[in-house]
C-alpha positions, 0 to 999 in steps of 0.5 A, spaced: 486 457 506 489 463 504 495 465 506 494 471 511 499 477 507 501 479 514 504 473 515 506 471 507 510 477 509 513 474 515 515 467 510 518 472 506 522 474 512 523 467 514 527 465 508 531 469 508 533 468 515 532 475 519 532 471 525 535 475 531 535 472 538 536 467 542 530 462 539 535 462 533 536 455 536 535 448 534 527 448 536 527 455 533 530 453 526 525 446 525 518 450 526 522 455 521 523 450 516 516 447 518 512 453 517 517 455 510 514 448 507 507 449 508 508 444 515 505 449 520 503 444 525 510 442 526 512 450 526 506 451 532 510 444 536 517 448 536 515 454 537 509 454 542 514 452 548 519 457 546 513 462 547 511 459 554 518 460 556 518 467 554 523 468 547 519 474 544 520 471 536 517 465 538 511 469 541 511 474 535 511 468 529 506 464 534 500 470 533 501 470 526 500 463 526 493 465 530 491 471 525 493 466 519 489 460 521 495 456 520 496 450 524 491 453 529 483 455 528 484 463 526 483 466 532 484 474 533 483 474 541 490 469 542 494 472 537 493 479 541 495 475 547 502 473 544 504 479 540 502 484 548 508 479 550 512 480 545 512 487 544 512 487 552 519 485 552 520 490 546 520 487 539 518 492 533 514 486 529 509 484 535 508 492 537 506 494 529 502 488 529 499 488 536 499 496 534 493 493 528 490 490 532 489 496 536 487 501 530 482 496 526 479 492 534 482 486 531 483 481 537 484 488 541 479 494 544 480 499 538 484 504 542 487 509 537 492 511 543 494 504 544 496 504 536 499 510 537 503 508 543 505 502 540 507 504 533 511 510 536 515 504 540 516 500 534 517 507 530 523 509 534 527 502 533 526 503 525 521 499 523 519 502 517 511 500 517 510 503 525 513 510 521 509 510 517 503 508 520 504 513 525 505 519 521 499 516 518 496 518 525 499 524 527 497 527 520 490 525 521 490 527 530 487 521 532 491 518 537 495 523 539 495 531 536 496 533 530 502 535 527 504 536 521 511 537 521 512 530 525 508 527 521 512 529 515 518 526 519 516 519 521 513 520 512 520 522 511 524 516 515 520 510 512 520 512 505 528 513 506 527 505 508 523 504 501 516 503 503 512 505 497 506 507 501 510 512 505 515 515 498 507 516 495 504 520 501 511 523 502 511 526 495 504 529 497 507 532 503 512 536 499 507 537 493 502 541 497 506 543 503 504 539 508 509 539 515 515 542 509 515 547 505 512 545 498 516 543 493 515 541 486 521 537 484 522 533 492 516 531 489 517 529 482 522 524 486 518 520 491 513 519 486 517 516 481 520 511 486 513 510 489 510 508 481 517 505 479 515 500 485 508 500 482 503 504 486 498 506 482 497 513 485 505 515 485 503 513 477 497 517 477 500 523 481 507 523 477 503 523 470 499 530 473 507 532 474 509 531 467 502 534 464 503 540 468 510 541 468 511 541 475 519 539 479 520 537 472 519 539 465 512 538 461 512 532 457 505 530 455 507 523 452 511 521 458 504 523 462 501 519 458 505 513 459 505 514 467 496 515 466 497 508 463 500 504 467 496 506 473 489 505 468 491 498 467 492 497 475 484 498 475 485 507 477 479 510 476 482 518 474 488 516 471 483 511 466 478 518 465 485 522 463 487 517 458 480 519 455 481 526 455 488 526 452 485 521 446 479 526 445 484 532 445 490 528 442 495 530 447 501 526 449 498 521 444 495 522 437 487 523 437 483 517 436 475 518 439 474 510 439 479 509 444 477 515 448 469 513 448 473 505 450 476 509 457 470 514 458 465 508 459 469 505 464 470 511 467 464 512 467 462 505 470 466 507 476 463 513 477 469 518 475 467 526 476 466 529 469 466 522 464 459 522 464 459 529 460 465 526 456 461 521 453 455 525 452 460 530 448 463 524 445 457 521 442 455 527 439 462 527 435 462 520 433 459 515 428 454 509 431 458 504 429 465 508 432 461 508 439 459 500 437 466 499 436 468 503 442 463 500 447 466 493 445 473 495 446 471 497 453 468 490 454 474 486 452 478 491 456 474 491 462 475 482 461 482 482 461 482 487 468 484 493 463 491 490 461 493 492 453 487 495 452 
């Protein structure tokens, strides 16, 4: 069975041994190492009689067993059940998760009004993904008012943390004013470290920086490099930017071949305006140029747009 990411994140946490309350003890260390090698039947032996004896981190890691299927049939219902205890006694981990469930209707009632209570409590002890998320709903007003400027805080709190999806829509925040005064290169800095973690969008939006000149000086090959890299991560915009600046020779050097290669796949995923790039390309590039352009983008959709 696949390994459910909401508890692969939890393994992760495990070796590491953030463990931090008094189920820290021998029961507690075998499941631990149990569920570390795979043994998750063994982990579900340890842990359930701490659970039932109310240790809020037994009752947290045995919701995620229940929401991974790992040594039990997968089972939402129960795995809200043992997170409501934990987040109960007030452990961060169980109020986000059971805050999910609440917003997705996994396990729980969809109640955006509970996620956003149970994100909050969870927010103010610094978890960094229940700030996120609750900036995420303030921005949206659903749960709770909208708001801006609260909404940008809770942003600001969890990128300081080092959530790559809050450093990426942070950056939007400062980009075009929302919840903080705009400001170009406040921007420019939480994209960067959003796309140096590896978000496509942060890369994609840091290239547009670097076009423009926006909260840094323009540098059209540095766009490029950055509209590349979120290309090969499969993002649709910066792929059908690639075409445009090898069209126009911009920040590379112009080649029609490769900038009919990224309007096809742009134009295979629906990208706004690369359907009249191809046309016009088609009209300036010879038969065999539009072959050849028309293979490369095959070969390169076969290996998930990398080194293309």
């Amino acid at each position: 069975m696949k390994t459910n990411p909401r508890f692969s994140a939890v393994l992760v946490a495990l070796a590491i041994g953030v463990v931090a309350s008094p189920s820290q003890a021998q029961d507690f260390n075998k499941g631990r190492v149990a569920a570390l090698n795979g043994d998750y039947g063994i982990a579900l032996q340890e842990w359930r009689p701490l659970a039932e004896q109310g240790d809020a981190q037994a009752q947290y890691f045995l919701a995620l067993l229940y929401i991974g299927g790992h040594g039990v049939p997968q089972d939402y219902a129960e795995a809200a059940k043992w997170y409501r205890l934990a987040a109960d006694q007030g452990y961060s981990d169980a109020q986000y998760g059971l805050g999910v469930m609440h917003y997705r209707g996994e396990g729980a009632p969809q109640d955006f009004v509970a996620a956003a209570r149970l994100y909050l409590s969870a927010a103010e002890q610094g978890h960094p993904s229940a700030q996120y998320n609750l900036a995420l709903m303030l921005s949206e007003g659903r749960g709770l008012p909208r708001d801006a400027f609260q909404a940008f805080t809770w942003c600001r709190k969890a990128a300081e943390q080092g959530l790559p999806g809050a450093q990426t829509r942070l950056a939007l925040m400062y980009y075009h004013g929302q919840g903080v005064e705009q400001d170009f290169a406040e921007a420019f800095q939480w994209n960067r470290r959003a796309a140096e973690a590896g978000v496509a969008t942060a890369q994609n939006n840091l290239a547009v920086m670097y076009s423009y000149g926006q909260g840094v000086p323009q540098d059209q090959a540095e766009a490029f490099r950055w509209y590349l890299m979120a290309a090969e991560q499969g993002f649709s915009h910066a792929q059908f930017a690639l075409a445009q600046m090898y069209d126009r020779g911009v920040g590379v050097i112009q080649d029609r071949v490769y900038a009919h290669m990224w309007t096809s796949i742009a134009v295979s995923q629906g990208v706004r305006g690369s359907r009249a790039l191809a046309e016009q390309l088609a009209q300036q590039m010879l038969a065999e140029d539009i072959s050849k352009a028309e293979q490369l983008a095959r070969e390169c959709v076969a290996k998930g747009y990398k080194g293309c």
